[in-house]
Every structure is written in C-alpha cells, then in structure tokens.
N, C-alpha and C positions, 0 to 999 in steps of 0.2 A: 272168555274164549268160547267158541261156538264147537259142538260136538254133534258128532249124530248122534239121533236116540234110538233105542229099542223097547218094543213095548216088552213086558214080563208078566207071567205067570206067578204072582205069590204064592198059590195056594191054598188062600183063603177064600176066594170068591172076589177077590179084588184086584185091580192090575195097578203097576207103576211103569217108571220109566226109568232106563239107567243109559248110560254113555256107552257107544262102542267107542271102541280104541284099535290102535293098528297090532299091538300085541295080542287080539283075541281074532284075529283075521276079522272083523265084519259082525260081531255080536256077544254076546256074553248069556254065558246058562243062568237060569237062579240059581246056582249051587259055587254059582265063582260070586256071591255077593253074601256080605258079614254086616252082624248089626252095629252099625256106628257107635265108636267109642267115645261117648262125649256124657258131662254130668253137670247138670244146671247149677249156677250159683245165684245167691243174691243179688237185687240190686246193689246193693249197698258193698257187695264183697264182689260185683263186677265192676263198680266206679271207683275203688280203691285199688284192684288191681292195674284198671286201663289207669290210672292217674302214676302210679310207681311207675309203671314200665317207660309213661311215656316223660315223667322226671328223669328217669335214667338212661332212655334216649337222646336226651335234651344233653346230658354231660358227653356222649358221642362227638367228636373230632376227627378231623382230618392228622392224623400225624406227619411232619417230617424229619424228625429227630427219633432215631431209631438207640435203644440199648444194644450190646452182643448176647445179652441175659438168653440163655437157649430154654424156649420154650418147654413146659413141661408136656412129659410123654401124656399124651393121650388126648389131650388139649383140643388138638388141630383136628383129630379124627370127628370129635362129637361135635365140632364148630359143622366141620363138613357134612357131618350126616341131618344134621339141622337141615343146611341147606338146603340137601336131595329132597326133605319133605315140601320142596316149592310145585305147585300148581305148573302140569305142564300140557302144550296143546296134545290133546288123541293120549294124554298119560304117557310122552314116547319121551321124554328125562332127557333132552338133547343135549342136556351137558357135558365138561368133562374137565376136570380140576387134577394141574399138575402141581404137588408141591417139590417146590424146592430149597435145599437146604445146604447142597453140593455149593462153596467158595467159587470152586472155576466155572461152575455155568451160569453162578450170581453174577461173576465179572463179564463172561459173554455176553450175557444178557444189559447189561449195563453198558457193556462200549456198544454196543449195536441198537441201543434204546437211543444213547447222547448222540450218536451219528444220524442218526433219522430226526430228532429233536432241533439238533444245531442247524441241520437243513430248514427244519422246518419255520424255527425265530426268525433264522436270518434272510432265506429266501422266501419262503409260502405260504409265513402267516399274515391274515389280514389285518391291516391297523386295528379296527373298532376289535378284534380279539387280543390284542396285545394292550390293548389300553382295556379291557375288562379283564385280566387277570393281571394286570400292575399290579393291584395292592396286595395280591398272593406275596409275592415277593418272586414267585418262580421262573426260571431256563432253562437252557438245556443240558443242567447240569443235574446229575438225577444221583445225589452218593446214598440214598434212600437204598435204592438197587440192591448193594452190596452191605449196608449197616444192619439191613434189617433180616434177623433169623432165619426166616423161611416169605417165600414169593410163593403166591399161589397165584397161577397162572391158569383164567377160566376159559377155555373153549368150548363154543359154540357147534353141535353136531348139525351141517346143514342137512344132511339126510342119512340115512342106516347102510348100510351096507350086510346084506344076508344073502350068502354064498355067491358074494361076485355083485349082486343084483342092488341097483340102486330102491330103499324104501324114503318115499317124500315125508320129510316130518315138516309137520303146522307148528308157526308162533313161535319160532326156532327163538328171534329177538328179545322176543315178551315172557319167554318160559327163563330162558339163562339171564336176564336182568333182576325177574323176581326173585331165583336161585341165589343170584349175588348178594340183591338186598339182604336178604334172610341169613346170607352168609357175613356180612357185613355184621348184624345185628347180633350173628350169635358170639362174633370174636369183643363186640364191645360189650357184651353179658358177662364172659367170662372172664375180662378182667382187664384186657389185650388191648392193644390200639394199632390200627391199622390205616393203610395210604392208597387210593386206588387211581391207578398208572395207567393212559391207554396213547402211547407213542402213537405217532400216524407217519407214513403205513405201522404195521404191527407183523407184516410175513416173518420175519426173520424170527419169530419168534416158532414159527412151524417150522422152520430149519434147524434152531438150535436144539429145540429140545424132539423131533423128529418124529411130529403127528403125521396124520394121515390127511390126505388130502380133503376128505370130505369136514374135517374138521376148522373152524376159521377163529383166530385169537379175536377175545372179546375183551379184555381185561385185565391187567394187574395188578394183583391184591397185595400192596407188603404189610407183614404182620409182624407184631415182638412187643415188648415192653416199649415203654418211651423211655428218653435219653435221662439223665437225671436232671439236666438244662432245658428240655423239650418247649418250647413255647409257640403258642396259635394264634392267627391272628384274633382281632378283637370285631367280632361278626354281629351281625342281627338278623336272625330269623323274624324272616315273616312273622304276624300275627295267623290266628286263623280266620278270622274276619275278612281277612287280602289272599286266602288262599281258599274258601272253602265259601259253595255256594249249597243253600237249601230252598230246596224249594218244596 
C-alpha cells in the first residue's frame, strides 16, 4: 500500500523516513515513533516455525456443520484483536466487526440471507457459477446462519466521519480483506472452525443490525465448534509450483 513519507530528524546526525497517516493530520514528530518490537531467530528455528504454522494452516477448512457448544469467554475477543493488528491504508483501521450471538437476529439474518440467496440460484446466477460451485454441494439454504454460535459480521468503513465531516480513507478493500484473513487464521489457531458467508446484495444486513451509512457489509464470519458429524469436501490445493512465481 503506497503512504506518504516524511523525512525525520533522528538526532543522531542522521535522517529517516516514516509514514504519515490521516490520524496525525499530515506528519508525525520523532517523539510519536518507538523502537520496533521484534527479536531475530535462527535459520533453523525460522524454518520450523514457517513449516508448523503453515501444517496447521493446511488442516484449516471451510465448515458447514456447526455444534451449539457456546464458545468460551474470551475466545472471540483475542481472535478479534489479532485481527485489528492487519496492515491498514494511511493506518485509518476501516474496519468494524459485529458479533453476534442474540438467536432472533441469527434468524433475521438467516431469512433475509436465504431470501436474497433463493433470488439469486434461481434468477441471477450465471450458469458457469453454478456449475463451479456444484461440487460444494451448496443453495440457498444457509442453516449455518442460525447453528452456528456467534456470526461475526465484518464491515467495511468506506470513510470516517469527524464531527459531521466526511474523512476519505485509502485501501478500504485491501485493509478489511487482510483484517479477515488474519481473522480467519486466528479462529482456526485457537481451535475453532469457521464459514465465510457473503449473500449478494448484503444491504440488509446494515438494516438489521443498524450500522451507519458510511459503513458497507463485507462478510460473514460463522464461528463455533464443528458438528460432531461435521464433514468437507474432499479438495486439492494447489501446489506451490502452480501458484508461486520467482524470479
């Protein structure tokens, strides 16, 4: 993501450069910058860590057999705050994640998912997409919705609003999609399996749950335990050879 920079003053007799962002109006002092928090590891104890994480990425699934099992307290908060550490354009966080956990706005959310769904199978979708998600097995039948714990619902800030006044935020897309990943990644760390939902259109979702306008649904996260029957299909990932080029 592209920033503007500013030059700085170290102190030393030497200059750098840091990002402005829309939170510091147009520049940042050296006195609003800390020394990175990072501590080198081995070869050898970075190729064993990158090799686990990305084994146990690899067990990562799509779920759509949900348990009632209710999530334990604390769970969902540190999934989420995971997330907020995603990379965002100008640092302006355009996110905004609603969970929910209330039965009657699961089921709102559920009839007004299948009603825009149902429209969409049977009137608006195009053949060559319905014949590339056949072997999903999926319709417009979504009981995900309502089986599953808590829905976290990611919105998209298309711009700030400060005192009445519209502020433009950058990479609004690219900022809340890396937020998701990360959020995705951190519910299947802790143990969790999750489904992500994005009905088309998705307005009614700013209706039910009573965002703000400048805000646009990106996303539906369902999260819980799997069912104790839970079953996925039978998939092949890519190599990395068909996805990864070096040059």
């Amino acid at each position: 993501m592209r920033s503007t920079r500013v030059r700085l003053n170290t102190g030393d007799g030497t200059r750098s450069f840091g990002p402005r962002t829309a939170f510091e109006g147009g520049g940042m002092k050296p006195s609003d910058w800390i020394p990175l928090d990072w501590s080198e590891r081995s070869p050898e104890e970075m190729t064993r860590r990158a090799r686990e994480f990305s084994q146990e990425m690899r067990r990562r699934r799509s779920v759509r057999q949900f348990s009632n099992r209710a999530i334990p307290a604390g769970v969902l908060d540190a999934c989420l705050s995971a997330a907020a550490t995603a990379p965002s354009g100008a640092n302006q966080q355009p996110w905004h994640f609603v969970v929910i956990r209330d039965p009657l706005i699961k089921q709102k959310i559920r009839a007004a998912a299948e009603a825009e769904e149902r429209e969409f199978y049977h009137e608006r979708a195009p053949r060559e997409w319905l014949e590339a998600i056949a072997p999903m097995g999926t319709d417009e039948h979504k009981p995900f919705l309502e089986a599953a714990p808590a829905l976290i619902v990611i919105f998209a800030r298309q711009y700030g609003l400060v005192d009445e006044r519209r502020v433009k935020h950058y990479y609004v897309t690219e900022s809340v999609g890396i937020a998701t990943g990360l959020l995705i990644a951190a519910v299947h760390h802790a143990g969790l399996v999750s489904l992500t939902h994005t009905p088309s259109p998705m307005g009614f979702l700013t209706r039910i749950l009573d965002q703000p306008v400048n805000e646009r649904p990106f996303l539906i996260l369902a999260v819980g335990y799997p069912a104790p029957e839970a079953q996925v299909p039978a998939i092949r990932r890519r190599p990395l050879e068909e996805i990864v080029t070096i040059l």
